[in-house]
N, C-alpha and C positions, 0 to 999 in steps of 0.2 A: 945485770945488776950485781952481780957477781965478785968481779973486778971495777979498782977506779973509785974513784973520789964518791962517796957516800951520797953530798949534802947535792952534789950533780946531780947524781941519777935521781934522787928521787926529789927536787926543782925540773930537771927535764921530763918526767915521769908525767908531776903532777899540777904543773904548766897549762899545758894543751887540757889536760882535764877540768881543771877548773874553768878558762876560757869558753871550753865546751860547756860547762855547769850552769854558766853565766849566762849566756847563750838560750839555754833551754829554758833557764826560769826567770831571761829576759821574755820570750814569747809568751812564755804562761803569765807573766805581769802587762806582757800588751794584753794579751785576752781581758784580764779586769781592769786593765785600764778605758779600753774601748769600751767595755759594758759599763763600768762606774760614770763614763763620760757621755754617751751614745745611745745610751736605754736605761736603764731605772736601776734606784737604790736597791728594789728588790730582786732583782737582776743580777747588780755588785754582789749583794751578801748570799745568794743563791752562788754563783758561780767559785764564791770565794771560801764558803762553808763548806762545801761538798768533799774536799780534800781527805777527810777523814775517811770514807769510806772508797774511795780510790785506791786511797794507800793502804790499806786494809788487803785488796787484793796483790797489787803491786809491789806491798811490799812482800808481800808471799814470795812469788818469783821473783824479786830480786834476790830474795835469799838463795834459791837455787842457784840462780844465775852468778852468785858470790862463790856457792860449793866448787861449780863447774871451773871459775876462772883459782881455786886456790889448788885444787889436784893441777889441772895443767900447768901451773906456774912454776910447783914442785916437780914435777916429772921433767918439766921443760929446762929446770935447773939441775937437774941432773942427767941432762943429753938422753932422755928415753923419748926417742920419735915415735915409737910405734905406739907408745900407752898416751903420745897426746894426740895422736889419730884418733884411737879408742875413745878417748875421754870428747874430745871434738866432736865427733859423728854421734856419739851418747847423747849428750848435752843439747846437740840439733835434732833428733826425733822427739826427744823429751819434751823440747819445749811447742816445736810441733803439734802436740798431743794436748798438752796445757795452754794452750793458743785458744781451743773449741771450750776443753772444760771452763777457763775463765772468764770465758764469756757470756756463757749459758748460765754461771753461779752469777755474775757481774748483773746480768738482766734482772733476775731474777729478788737478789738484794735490793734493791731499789728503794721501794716500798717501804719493807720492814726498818732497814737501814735510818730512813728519813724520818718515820714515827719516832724511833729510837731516840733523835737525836732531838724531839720535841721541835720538829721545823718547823715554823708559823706557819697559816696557813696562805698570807701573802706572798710565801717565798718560794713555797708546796710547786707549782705548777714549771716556774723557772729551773728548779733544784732538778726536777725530774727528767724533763726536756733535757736538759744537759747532761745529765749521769746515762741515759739510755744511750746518746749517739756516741759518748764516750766508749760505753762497757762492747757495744758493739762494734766499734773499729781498735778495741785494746788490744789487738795482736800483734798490730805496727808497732809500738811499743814494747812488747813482750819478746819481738824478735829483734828488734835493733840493743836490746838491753843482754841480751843474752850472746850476740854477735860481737858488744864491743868489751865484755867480758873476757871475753877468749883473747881480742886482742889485745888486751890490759895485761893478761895473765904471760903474754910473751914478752912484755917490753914497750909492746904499741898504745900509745895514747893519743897521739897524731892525728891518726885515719877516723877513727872517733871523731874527736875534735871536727875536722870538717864536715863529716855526716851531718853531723850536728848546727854547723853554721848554714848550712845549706837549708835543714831542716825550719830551722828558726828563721829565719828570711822568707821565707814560704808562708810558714806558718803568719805572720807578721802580714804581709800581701795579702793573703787570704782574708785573714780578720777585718780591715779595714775592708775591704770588695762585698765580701759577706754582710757585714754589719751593715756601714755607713752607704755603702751603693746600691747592695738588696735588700735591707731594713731585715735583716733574718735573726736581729734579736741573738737572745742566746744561744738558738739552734744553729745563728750561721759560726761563733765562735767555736762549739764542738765539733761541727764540719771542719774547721778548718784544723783545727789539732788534732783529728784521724788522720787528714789528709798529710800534714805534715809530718806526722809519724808514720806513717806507710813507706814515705819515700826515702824516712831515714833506713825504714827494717829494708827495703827495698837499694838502696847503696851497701847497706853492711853486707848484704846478704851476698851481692857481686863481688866485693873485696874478698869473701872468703873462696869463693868458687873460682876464682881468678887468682888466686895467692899462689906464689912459690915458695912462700916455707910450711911447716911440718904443720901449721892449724890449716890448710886446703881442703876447701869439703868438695865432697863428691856425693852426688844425688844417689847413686850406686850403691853408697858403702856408707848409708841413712839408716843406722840400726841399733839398738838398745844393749849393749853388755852388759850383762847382769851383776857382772862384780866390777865393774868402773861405776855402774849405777849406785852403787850402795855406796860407792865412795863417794859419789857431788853428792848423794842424799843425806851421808853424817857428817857433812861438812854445812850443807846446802839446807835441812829440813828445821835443824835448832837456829839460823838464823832468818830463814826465811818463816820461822814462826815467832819469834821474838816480831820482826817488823809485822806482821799481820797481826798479832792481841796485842800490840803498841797503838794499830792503827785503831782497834777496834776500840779501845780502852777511850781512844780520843774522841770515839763517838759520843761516849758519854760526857768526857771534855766541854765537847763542843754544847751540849745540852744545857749544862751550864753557863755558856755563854751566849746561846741565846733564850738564855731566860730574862738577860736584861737590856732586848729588842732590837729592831730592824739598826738602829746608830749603831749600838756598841758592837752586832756585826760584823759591820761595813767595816767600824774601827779597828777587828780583831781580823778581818780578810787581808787591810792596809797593813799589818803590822806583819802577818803570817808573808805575806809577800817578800816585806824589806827580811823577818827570820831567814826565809831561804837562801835568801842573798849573802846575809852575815855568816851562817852555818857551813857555806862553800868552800873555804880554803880549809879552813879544820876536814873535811868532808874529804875533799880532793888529798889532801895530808895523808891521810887516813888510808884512803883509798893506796894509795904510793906503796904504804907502809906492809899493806894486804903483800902485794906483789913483791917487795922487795924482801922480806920475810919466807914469804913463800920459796923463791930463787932460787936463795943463800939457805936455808935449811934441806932443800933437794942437795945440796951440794957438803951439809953438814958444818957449814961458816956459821956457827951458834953465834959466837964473839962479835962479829962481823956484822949479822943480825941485829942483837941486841944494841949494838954500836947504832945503827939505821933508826932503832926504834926513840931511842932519847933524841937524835937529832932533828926526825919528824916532828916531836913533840915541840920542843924549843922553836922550828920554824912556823906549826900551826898555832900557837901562844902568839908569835911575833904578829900574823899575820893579821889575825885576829884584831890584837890589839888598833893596828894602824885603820882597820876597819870600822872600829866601834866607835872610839870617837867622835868623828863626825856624824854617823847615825845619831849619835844622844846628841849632838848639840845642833842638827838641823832637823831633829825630829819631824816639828811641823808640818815644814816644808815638803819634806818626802809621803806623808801622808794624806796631805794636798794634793799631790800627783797624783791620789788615784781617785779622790772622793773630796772636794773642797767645801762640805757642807761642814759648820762648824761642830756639831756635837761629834762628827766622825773623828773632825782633827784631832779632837780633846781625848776622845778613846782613845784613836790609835797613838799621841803623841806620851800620853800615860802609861800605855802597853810599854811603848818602843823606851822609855826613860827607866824604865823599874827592870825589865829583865834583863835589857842588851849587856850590862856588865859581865851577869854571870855566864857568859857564852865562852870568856876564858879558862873556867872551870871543867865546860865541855869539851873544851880539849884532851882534857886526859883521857874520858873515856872513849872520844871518840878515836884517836890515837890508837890506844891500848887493846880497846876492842880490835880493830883493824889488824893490829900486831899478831894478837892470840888468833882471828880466825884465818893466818894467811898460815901458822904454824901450822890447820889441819882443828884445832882446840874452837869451835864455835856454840859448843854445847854452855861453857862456864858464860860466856859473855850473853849468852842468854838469860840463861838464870837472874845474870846479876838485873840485866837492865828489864825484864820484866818484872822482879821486885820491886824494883826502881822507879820505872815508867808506868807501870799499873797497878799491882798492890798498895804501895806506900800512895802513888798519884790518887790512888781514887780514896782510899780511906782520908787522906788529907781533905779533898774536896768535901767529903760528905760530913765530918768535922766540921772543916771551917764555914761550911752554907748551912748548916742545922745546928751549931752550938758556939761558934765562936763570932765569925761576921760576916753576912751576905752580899759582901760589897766585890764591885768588882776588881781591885787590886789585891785584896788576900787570896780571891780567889785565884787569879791566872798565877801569882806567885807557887801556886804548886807545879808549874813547868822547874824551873829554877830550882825549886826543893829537891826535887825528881832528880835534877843534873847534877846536883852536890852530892847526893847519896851514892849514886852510880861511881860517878870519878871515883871517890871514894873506898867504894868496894874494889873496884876494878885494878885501883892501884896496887891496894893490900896484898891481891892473890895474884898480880903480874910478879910481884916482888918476892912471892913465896915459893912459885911456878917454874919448872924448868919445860920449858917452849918450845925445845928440841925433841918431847918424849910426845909427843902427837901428830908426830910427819905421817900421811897419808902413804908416804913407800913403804911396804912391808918389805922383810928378811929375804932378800934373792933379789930384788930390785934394784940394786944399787947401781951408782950413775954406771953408764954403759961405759967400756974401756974402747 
């Protein structure tokens, strides 16, 4: 990414990733769409609400898994093979290690987690079944995410990409065999999205042991360096804690929204669905923006960089835009697709009308963010968007449900608020920021001659 037309590399970049994106939280929308259709409302809104404390964990290590792929990207742009061995083989015992711990804290939350979020008690038994055979097969996950990291951070979005078709087809087969041929209810849906994720950690994991270039692991030379460690950790521990008290924060989110019952829900699971869908090309943008960044500052193209990062921006805005659209004006319909009882429609079709605009908004930060933590810089983009996304989000809420109006449109309208602030911020101090003084190379590292 180095060399060569900008708006390329990072359109063939972040292409296959999105595809891939697409892909994935097409399955996770068959999952509730087969429960919304197949077994019961309290089923839909169990499988659909649970989100928040998944990502709670997940997004933890994806943080790391973010550290790992911005050193390698930077190293990797500046021709040092031997530091993205190091940084490779680090990255693979680490997550190895955090495979066991996240699954034993994952069990374990359950419980607490679900009180938290005041889960009816019709929803109680579905929610749980489901979070258990998740948190216990979350390591297929935890490894296929941390595998297609590495190969993001060279250039490869590709190999991912298929993983991931492969995985989603499976996954897809499963659910309907599970569900509608075994009747297994919601436990057959969690079965089948271990299962599917196993065999994606299970492909990534052969591309790497099989690779002939410089990210080739070797079972051998599976070992923790202590100073590559500390570097995916200051890069890897502020953003993989921003997504973990983002997701946490949403617990309480969520508490609020199901304080006004099993409909609105359904209506808030439909709408989180179609969110994931809309939030993907900014996401994938984003994601480009990480690695191309990363690249070109291994190699000291500040200009060059900075050049990447407004273009990203303009392309996830464009994308965005042609996306939104039709989401606000066939609202209905799409939230029919997964639940066709009418108070569902009316929820999720009021979610989906009131926020989808401001998603153009989120472009910026999502962009910018991306930009600052491929620099090596993940600590500020923290800060901001846990202001952002938890402090200002939950004071909002508890304002507007205890003194202003307990209705459910002011309330969800504090996502929206949350993303205005952020951009916001994020823009101010990219503008103020020089992005080149937080490269993970120290003094004597420079690109290999």
């Amino acid at each position: 990414m180095t060399e060569g037309n900008i708006a390329r590399h990072l359109v063939n970049f972040a292409l296959p990733l999105l595809i891939g994106n697409i892909f994935q939280q097409f399955y996770n929308t068959v999952d509730t769409w087969v429960v919304g259709n197949y077994v019961s409302n309290e089923a839909f809104s169990a499988v659909g609400t649970v989100g928040p404390v998944i990502n709670m964990l997940i997004g933890l290590f994806g943080g790391m898994s973010s550290g790992a792929s911005v050193v390698i990207a930077q190293y990797y742009g500046a021709h040092r093979n031997d530091k993205v061995k190091e940084a490779v083989h680090t990255s693979a015992a680490l997550t190895l290690i955090l495979c066991v711990a996240f699954t034993v804290i994952g069990l374990l939350l359950i419980q607490p987690m679900l009180r938290l979020m005041k889960t009816p008690v019709e929803v109680l038994p579905e929610s749980t079944a489901y979070l258990t055979i998740y948190f216990a097969g979350m390591s297929g996950l935890m490894i296929y995410n941390m595998g297609s990291g590495i190969l993001r951070a060279v250039g490869d979005s590709t190999r991912p990409f298929y993983f991931l078709v492969v995985s989603a087809v499976l996954n897809i087969v499963l659910d309907l065999v599970f569900v509608i041929a075994f009747d297994m209810g919601v436990r057959g849906v969690g079965f089948a999205t271990i299962i599917a994720q196993g065999v994606s950690a299970l492909l990534i994991s052969l591309s790497l042991l099989h690779s002939e270039s410089c990210v080739r692991l070797r079972v051998r030379d599976l070992r923790i360096n202590g100073k590559m460690l500390r570097k995916v950790i200051r890069v890897g521990i502020p953003a993989g804690l921003q997504m973990a008290i983002t997701g946490f924060s949403n617990v309480f989110v969520q508490s609020y929204i199901n304080h006004f019952g099993a409909d609105c829900m359904s209506g808030w699971t439909a709408y989180s669905k179609i969110d994931q869908l809309l939030i993907l090309p900014m996401q994938s943008v984003g994601l480009a923006s990480t690695t191309f960044v990363g690249q070109n500052l291994g190699q000291s193209k500040v200009d060059r960089a900075k050049q990447g990062i407004r273009t990203a921006l303009l392309m996830a805005v464009a994308v965005t835009f042609c996306v939104m659209i039709p989401v606000i004006v066939f609202a209905p319909q799409l939230v029919a697709f997964f639940n066709d009882k009418p108070e569902v429609i009316g929820y999720g079709t009021l979610l989906l009308r009131y926020i989808s605009p401001f998603y153009l908004v989120c472009c910026i930060n999502q962009v910018y963010a991306g930009a600052l933590r491929g620099s090596g810089n993940s600590r500020v983009p923290m800060v901001i968007m846990l202001v952002s996304f938890v402090l200002f989000r939950q004071c909002y809420l508890y304002v507007m449900a205890n003194y202003v109006s307990n209705e459910v449109v002011p309330i969800v309208l504090g996502y929206p608020a949350g993303w205005v602030l952020c951009s916001l911020i994020t823009l101010v101090y990219y503008k103020r920021t020089k992005i080149e003084k937080f490269s993970v190379i120290e003094a004597g590292e420079e690109e290999a001659q």
